[in-house]
N, CA, C and O atoms as CSV, one atom per row, in Angstrom:
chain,resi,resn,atom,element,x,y,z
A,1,UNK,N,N,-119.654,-35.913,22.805
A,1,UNK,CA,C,-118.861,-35.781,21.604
A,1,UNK,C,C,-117.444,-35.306,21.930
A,1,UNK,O,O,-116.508,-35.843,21.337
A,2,UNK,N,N,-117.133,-34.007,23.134
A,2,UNK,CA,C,-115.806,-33.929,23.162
A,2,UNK,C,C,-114.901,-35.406,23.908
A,2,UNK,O,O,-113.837,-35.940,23.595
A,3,UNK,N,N,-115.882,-35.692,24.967
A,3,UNK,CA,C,-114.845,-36.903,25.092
A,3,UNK,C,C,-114.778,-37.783,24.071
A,3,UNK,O,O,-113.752,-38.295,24.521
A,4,UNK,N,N,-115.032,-38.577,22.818
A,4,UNK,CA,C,-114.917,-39.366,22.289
A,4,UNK,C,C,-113.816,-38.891,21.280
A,4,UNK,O,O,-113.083,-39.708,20.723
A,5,UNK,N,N,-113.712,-37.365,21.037
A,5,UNK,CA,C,-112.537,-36.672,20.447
A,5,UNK,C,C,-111.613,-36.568,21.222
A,5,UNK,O,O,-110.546,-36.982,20.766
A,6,UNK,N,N,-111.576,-36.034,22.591
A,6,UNK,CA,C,-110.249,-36.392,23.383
A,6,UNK,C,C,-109.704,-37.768,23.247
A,6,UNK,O,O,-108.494,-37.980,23.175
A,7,UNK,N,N,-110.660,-38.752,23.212
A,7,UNK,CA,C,-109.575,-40.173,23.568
A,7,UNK,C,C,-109.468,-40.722,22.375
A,7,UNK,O,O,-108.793,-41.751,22.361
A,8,UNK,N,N,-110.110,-40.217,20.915
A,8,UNK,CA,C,-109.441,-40.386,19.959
A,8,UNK,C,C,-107.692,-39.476,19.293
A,8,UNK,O,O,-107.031,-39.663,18.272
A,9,UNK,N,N,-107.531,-38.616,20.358
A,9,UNK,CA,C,-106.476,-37.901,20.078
A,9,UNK,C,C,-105.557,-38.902,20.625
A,9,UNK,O,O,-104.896,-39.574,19.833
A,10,UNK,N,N,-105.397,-39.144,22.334
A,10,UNK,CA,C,-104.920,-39.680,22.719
A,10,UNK,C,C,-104.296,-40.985,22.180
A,10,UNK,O,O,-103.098,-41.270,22.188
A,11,UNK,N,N,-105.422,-41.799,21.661
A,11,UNK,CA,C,-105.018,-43.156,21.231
A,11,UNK,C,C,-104.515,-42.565,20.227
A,11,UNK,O,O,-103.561,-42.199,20.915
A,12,UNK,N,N,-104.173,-41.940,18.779
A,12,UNK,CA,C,-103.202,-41.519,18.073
A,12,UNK,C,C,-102.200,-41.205,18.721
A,12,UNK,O,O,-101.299,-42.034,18.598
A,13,UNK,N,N,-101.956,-40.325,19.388
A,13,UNK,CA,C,-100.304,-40.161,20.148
A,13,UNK,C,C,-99.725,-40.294,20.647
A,13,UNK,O,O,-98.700,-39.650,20.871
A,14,UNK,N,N,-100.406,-41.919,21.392
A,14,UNK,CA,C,-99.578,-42.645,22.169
A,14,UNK,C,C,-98.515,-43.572,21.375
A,14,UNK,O,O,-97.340,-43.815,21.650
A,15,UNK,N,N,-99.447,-44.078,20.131
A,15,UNK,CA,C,-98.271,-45.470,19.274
A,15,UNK,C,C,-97.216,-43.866,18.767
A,15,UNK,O,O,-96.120,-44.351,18.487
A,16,UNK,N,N,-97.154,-42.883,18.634
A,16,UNK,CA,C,-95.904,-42.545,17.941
A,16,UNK,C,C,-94.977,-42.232,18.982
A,16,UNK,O,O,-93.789,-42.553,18.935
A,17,UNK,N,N,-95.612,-41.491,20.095
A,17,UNK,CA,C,-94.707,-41.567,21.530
A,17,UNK,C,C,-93.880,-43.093,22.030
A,17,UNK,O,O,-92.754,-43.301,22.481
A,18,UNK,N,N,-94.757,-43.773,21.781
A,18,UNK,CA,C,-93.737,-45.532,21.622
A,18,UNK,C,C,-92.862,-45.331,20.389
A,18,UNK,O,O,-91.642,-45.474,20.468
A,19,UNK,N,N,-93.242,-45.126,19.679
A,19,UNK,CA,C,-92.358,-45.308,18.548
A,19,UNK,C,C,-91.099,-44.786,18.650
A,19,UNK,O,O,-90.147,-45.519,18.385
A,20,UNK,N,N,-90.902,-43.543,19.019
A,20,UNK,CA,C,-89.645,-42.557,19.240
A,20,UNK,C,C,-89.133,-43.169,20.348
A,20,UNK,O,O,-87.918,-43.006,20.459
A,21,UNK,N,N,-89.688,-43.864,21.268
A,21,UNK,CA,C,-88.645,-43.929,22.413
A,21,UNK,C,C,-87.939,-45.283,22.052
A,21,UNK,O,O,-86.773,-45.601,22.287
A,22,UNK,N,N,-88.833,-45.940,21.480
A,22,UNK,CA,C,-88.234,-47.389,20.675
A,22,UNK,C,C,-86.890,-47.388,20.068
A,22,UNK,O,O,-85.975,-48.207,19.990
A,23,UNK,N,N,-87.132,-45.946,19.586
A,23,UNK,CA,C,-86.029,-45.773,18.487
A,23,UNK,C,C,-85.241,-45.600,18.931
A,23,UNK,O,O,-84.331,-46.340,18.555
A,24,UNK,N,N,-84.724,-44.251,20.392
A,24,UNK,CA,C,-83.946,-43.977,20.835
A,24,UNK,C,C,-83.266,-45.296,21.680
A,24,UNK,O,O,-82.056,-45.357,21.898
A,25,UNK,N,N,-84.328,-46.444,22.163
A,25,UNK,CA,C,-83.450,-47.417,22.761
A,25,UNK,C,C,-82.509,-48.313,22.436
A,25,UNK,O,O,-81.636,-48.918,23.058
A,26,UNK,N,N,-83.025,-48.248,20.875
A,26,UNK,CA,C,-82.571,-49.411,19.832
A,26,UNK,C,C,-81.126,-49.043,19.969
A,26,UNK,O,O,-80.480,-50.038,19.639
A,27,UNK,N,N,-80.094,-47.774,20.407
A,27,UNK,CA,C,-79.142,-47.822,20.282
A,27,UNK,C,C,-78.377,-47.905,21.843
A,27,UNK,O,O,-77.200,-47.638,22.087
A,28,UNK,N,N,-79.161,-48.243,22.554
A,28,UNK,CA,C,-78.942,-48.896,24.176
A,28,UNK,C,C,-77.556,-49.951,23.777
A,28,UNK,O,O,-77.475,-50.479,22.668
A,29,UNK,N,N,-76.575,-50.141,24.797
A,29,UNK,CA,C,-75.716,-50.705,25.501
A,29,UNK,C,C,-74.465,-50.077,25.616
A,29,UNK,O,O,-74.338,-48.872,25.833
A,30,UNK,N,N,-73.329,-51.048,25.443
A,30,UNK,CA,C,-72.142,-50.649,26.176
A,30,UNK,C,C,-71.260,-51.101,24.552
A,30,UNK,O,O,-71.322,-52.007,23.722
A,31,UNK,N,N,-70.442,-49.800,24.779
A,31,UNK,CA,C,-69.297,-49.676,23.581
A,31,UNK,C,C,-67.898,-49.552,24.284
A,31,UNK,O,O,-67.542,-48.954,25.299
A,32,UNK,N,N,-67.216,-50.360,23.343
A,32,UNK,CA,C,-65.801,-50.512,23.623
A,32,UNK,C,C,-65.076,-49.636,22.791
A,32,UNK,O,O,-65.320,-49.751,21.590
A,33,UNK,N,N,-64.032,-48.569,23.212
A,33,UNK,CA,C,-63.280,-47.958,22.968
A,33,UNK,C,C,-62.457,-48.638,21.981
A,33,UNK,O,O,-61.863,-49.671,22.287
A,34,UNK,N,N,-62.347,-47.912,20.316
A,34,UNK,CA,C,-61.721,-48.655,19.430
A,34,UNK,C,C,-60.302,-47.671,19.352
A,34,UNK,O,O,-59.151,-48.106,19.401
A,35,UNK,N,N,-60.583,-46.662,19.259
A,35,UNK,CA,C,-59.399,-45.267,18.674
A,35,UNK,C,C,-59.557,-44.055,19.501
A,35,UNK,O,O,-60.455,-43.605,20.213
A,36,UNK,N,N,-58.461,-43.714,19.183
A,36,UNK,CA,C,-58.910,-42.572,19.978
A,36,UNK,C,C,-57.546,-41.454,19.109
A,36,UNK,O,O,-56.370,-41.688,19.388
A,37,UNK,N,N,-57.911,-40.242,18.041
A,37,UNK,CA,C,-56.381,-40.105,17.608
A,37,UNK,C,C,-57.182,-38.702,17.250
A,37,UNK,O,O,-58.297,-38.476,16.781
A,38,UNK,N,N,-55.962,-37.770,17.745
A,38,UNK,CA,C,-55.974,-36.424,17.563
A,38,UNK,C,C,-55.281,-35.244,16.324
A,38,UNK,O,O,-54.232,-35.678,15.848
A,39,UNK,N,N,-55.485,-34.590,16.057
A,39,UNK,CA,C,-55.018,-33.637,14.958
A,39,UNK,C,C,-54.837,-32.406,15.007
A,39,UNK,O,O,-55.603,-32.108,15.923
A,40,UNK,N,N,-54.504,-31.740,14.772
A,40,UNK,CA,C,-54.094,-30.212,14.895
A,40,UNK,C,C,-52.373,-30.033,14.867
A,40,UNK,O,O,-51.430,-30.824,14.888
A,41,UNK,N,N,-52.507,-28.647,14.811
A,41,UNK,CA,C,-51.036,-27.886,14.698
A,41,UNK,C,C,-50.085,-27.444,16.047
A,41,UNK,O,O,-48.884,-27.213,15.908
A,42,UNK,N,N,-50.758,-27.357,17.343
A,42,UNK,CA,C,-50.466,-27.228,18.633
A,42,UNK,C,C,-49.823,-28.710,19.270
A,42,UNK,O,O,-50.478,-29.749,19.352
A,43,UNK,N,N,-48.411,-28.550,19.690
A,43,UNK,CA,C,-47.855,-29.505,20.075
A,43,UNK,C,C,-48.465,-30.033,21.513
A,43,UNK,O,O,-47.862,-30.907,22.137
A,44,UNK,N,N,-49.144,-29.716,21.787
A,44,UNK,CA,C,-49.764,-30.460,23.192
A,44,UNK,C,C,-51.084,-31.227,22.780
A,44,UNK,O,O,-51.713,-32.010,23.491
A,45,UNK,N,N,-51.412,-30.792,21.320
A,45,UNK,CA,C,-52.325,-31.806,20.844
A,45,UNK,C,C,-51.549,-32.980,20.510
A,45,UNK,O,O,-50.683,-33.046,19.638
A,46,UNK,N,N,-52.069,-34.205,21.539
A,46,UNK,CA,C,-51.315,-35.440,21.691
A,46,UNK,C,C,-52.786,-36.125,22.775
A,46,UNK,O,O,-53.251,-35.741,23.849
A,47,UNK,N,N,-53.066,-37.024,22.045
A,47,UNK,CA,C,-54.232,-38.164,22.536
A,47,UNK,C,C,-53.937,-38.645,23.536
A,47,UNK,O,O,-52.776,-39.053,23.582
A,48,UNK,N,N,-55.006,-38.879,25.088
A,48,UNK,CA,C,-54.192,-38.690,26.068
A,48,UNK,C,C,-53.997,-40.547,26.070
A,48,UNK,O,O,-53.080,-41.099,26.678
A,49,UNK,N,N,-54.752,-41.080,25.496
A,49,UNK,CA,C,-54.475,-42.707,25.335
A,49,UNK,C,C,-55.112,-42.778,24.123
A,49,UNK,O,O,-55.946,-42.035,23.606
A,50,UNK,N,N,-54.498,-43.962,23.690
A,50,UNK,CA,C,-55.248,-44.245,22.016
A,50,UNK,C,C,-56.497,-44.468,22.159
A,50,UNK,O,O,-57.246,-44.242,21.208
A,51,UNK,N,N,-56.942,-44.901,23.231
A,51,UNK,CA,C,-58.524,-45.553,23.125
A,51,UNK,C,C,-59.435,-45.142,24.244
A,51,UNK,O,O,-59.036,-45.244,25.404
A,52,UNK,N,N,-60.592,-44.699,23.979
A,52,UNK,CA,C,-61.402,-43.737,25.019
A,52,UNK,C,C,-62.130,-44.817,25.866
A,52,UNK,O,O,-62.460,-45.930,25.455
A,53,UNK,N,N,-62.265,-44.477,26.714
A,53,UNK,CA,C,-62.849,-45.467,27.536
A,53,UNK,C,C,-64.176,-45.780,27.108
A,53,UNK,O,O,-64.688,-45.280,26.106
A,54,UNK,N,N,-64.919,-46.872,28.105
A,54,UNK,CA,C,-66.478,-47.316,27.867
A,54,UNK,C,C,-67.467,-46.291,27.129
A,54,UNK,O,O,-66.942,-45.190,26.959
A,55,UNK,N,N,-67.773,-46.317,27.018
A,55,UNK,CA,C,-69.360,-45.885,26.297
A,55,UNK,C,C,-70.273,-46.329,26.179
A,55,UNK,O,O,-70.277,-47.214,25.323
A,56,UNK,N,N,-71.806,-46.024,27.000
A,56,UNK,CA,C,-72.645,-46.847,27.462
A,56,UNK,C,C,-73.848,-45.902,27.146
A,56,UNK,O,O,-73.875,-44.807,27.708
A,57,UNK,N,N,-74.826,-46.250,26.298
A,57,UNK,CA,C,-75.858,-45.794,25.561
A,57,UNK,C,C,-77.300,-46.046,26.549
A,57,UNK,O,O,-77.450,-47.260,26.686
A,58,UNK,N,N,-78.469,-45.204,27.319
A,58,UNK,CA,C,-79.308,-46.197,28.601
A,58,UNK,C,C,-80.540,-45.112,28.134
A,58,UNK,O,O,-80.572,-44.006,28.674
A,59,UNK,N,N,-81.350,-45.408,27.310
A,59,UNK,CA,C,-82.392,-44.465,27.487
A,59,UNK,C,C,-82.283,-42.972,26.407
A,59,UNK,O,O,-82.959,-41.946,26.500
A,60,UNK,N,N,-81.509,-43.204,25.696
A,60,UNK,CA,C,-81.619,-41.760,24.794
A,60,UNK,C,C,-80.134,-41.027,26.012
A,60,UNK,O,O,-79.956,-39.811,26.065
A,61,UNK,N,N,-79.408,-41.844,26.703
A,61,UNK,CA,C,-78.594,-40.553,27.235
A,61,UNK,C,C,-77.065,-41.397,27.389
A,61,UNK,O,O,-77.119,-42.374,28.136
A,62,UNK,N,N,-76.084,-41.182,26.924
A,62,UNK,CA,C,-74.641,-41.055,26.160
A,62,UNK,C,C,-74.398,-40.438,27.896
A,62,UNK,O,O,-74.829,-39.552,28.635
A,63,UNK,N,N,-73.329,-41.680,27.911
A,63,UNK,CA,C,-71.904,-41.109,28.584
A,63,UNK,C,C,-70.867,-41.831,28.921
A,63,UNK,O,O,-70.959,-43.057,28.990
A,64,UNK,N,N,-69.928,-41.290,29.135
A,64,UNK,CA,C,-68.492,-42.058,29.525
A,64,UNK,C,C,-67.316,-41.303,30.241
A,64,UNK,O,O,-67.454,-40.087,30.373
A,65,UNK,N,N,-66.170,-41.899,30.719
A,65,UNK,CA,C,-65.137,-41.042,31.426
A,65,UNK,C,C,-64.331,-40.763,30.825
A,65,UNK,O,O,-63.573,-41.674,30.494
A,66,UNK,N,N,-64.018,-39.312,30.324
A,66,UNK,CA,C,-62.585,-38.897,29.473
A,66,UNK,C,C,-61.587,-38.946,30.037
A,66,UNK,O,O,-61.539,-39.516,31.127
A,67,UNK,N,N,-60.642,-38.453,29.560
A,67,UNK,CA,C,-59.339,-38.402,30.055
A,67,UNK,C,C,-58.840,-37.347,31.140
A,67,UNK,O,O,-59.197,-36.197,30.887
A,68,UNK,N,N,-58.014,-37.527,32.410
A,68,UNK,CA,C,-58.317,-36.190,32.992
A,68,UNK,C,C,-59.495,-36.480,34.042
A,68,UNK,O,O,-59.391,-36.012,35.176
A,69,UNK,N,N,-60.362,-37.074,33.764
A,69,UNK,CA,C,-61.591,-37.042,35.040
A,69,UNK,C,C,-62.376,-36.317,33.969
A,69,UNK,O,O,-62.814,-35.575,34.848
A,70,UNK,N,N,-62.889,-35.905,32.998
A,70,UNK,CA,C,-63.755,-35.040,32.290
A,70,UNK,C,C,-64.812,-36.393,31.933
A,70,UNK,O,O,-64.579,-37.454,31.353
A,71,UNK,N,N,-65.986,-35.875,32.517
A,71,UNK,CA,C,-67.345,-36.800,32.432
A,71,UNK,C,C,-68.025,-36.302,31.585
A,71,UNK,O,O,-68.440,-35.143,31.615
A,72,UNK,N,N,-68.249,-37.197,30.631
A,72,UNK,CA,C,-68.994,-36.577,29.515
A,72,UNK,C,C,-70.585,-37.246,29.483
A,72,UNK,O,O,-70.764,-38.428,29.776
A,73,UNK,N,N,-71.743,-36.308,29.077
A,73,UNK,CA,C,-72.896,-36.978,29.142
A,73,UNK,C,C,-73.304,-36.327,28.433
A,73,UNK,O,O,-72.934,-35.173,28.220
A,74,UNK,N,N,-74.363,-37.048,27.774
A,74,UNK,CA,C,-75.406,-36.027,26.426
A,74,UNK,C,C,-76.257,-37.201,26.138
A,74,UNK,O,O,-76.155,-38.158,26.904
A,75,UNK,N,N,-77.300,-37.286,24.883
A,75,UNK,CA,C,-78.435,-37.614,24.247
A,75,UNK,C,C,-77.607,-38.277,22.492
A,75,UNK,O,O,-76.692,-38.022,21.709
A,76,UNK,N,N,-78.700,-39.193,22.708
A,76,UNK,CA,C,-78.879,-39.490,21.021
A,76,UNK,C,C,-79.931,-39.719,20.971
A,76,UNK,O,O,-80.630,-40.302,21.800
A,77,UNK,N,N,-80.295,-39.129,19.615
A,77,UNK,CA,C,-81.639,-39.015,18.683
A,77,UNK,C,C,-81.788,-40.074,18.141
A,77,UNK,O,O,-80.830,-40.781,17.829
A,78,UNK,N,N,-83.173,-40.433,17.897
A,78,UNK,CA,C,-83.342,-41.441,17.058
A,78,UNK,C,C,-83.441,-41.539,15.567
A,78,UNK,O,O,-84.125,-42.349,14.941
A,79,UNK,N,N,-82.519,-40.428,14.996
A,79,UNK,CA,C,-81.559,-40.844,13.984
A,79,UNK,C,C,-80.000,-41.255,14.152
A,79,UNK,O,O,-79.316,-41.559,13.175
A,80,UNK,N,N,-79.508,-41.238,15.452
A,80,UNK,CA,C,-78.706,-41.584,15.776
A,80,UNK,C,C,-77.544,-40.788,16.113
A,80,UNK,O,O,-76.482,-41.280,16.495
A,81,UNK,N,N,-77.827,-39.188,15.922
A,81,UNK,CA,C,-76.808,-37.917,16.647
A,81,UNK,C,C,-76.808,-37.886,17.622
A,81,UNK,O,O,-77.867,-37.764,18.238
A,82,UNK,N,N,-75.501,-37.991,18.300
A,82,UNK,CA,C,-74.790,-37.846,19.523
A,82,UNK,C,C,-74.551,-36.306,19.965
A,82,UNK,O,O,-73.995,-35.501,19.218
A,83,UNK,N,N,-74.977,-36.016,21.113
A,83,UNK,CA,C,-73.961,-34.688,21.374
A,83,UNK,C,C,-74.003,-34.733,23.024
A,83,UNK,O,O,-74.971,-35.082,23.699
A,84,UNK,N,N,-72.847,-34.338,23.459
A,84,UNK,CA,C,-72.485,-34.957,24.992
A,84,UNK,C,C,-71.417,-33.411,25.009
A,84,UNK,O,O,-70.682,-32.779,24.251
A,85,UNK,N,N,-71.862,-33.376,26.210
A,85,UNK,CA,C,-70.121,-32.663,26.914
A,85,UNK,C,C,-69.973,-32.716,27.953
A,85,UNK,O,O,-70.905,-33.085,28.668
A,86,UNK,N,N,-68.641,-32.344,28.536
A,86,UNK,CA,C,-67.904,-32.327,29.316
A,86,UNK,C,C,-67.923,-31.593,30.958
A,86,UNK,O,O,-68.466,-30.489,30.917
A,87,UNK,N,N,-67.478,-31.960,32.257
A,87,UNK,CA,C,-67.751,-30.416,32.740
A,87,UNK,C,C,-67.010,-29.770,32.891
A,87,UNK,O,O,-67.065,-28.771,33.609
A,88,UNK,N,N,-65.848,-30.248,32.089
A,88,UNK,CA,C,-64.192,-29.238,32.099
A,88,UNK,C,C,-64.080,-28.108,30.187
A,88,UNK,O,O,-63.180,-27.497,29.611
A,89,UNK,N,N,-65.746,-28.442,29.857
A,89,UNK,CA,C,-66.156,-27.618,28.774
A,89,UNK,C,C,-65.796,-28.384,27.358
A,89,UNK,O,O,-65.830,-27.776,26.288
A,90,UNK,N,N,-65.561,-29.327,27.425
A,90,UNK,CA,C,-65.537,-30.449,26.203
A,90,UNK,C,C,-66.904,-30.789,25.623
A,90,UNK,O,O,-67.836,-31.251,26.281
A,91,UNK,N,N,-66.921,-30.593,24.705
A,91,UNK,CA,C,-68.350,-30.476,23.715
A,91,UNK,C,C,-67.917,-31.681,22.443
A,91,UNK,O,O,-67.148,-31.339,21.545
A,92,UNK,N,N,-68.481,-33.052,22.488
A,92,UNK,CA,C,-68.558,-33.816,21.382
A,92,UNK,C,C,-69.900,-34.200,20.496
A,92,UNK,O,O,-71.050,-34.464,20.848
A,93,UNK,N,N,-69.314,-34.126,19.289
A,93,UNK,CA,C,-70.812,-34.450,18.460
A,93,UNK,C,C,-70.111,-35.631,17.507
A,93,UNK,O,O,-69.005,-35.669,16.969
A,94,UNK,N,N,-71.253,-36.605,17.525
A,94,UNK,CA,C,-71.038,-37.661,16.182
A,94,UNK,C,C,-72.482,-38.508,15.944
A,94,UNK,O,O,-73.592,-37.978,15.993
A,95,UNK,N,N,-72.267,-39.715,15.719
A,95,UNK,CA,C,-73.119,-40.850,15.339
A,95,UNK,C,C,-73.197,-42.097,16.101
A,95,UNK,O,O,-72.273,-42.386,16.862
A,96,UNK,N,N,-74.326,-42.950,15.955
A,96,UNK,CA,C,-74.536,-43.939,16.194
A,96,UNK,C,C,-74.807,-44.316,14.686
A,96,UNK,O,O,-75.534,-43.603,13.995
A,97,UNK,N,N,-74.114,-45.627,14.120
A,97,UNK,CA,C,-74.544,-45.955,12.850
A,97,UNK,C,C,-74.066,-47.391,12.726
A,97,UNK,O,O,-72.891,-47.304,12.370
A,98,UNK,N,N,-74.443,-48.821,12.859
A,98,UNK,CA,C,-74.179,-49.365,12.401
A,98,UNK,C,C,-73.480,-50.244,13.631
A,98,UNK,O,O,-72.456,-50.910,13.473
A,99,UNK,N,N,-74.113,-50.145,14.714
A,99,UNK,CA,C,-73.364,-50.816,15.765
A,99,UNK,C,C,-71.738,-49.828,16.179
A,99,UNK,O,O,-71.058,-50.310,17.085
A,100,UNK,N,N,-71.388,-48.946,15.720
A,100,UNK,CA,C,-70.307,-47.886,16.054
A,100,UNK,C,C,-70.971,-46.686,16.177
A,100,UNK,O,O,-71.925,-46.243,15.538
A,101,UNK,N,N,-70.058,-46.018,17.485
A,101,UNK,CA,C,-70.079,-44.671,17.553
A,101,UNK,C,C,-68.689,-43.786,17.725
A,101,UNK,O,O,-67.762,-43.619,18.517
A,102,UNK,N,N,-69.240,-43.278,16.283
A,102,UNK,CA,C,-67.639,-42.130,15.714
A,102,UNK,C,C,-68.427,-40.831,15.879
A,102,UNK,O,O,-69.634,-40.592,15.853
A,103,UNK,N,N,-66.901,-39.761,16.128
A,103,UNK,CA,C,-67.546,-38.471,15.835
A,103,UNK,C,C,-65.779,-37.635,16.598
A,103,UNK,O,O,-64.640,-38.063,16.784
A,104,UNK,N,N,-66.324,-36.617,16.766
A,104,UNK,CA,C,-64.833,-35.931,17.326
A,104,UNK,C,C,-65.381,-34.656,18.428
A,104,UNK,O,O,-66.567,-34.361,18.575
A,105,UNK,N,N,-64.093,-33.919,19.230
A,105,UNK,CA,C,-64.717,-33.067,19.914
A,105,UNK,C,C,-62.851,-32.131,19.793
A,105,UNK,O,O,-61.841,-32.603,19.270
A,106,UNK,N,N,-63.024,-30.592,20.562
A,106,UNK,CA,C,-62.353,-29.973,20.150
A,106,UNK,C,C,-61.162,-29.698,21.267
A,106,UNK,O,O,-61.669,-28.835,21.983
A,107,UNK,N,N,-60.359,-29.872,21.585
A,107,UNK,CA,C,-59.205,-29.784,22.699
A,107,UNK,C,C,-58.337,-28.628,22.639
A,107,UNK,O,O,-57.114,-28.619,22.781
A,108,UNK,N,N,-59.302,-27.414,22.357
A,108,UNK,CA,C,-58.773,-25.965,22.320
A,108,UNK,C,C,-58.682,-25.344,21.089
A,108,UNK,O,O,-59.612,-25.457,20.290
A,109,UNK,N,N,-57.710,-24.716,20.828
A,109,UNK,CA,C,-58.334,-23.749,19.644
A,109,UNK,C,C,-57.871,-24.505,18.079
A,109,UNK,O,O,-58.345,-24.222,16.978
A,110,UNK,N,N,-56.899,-25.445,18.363
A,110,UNK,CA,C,-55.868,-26.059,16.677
A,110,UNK,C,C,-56.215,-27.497,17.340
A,110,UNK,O,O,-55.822,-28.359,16.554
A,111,UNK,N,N,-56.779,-28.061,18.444
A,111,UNK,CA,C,-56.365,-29.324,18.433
A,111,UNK,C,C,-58.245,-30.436,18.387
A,111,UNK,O,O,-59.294,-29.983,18.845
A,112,UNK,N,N,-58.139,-31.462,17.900
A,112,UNK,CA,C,-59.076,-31.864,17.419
A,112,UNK,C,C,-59.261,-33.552,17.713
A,112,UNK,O,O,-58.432,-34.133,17.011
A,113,UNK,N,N,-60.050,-34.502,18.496
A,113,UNK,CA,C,-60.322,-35.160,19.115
A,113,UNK,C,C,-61.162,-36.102,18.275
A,113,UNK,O,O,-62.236,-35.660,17.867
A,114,UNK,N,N,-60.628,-38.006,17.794
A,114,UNK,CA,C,-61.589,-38.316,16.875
A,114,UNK,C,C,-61.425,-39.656,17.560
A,114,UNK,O,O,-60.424,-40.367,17.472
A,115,UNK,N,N,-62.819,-39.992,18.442
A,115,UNK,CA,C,-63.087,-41.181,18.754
A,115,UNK,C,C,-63.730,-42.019,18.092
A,115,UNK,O,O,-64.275,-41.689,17.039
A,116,UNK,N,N,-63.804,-43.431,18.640
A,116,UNK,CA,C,-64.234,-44.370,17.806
A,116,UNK,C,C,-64.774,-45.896,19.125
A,116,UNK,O,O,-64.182,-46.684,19.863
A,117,UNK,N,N,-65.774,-45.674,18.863
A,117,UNK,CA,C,-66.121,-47.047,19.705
A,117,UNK,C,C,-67.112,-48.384,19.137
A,117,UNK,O,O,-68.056,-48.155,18.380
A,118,UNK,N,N,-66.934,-49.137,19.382
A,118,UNK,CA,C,-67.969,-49.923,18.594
A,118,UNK,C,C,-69.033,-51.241,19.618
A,118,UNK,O,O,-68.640,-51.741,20.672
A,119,UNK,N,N,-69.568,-51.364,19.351
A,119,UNK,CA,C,-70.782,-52.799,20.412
A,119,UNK,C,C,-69.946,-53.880,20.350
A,119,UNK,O,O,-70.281,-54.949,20.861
């Protein structure tokens, strides 16, 4: 009796363990840098190019090359939240929604970072 309850557990939690990773893949490939435009009150907040480089989605894990050499890597959920940072301490959060990924990250204390990439 316990084995026939163990491998009835099992076979339940394997289709939802597929399921989630399904989800997270569904937002797999490579994004092209659409925008890239900054805000704040600090005059050195200035975008270091209009458009952020590649962005390439492989498995639930986000990354690309910032500006500067700052390598950014992080996760998306399979609702589609992004959060990645930097190793020069750049922290970005946004979305996957719709074949685009928008969101922004913070370039010190007044200045404010709003990318845009799309499939």
């Amino acid at each position: 009796m316990r084995q026939l309850i163990l491998v009835t557990a099992v076979a339940i939690a394997l289709p939802v363990g597929a399921a989630r990773a399904q989800a997270v893949t569904t937002y797999d490939g490579t994004y092209k840098g659409v925008s890239l435009t900054t805000s704040g009150g600090n005059r050195e907040c200035v975008a270091p190019t209009p458009v952020p480089g590649t962005l390439t989605i492989a498995n639930g894990v986000v990354q690309w090359a910032g500006a500067g050499g700052a390598a950014y890597q992080g996760t998306v959920t399979a609702q589609g939240i992004v959060s990645a940072r930097s190793g020069k301490g750049g922290v970005f959060t946004g979305k996957v929604e719709g074949g685009k990924v928008s969101g922004g990250t913070n370039y010190g204390a007044n200045c404010t970072g709003n990318f845009v990439w799309q499939k």
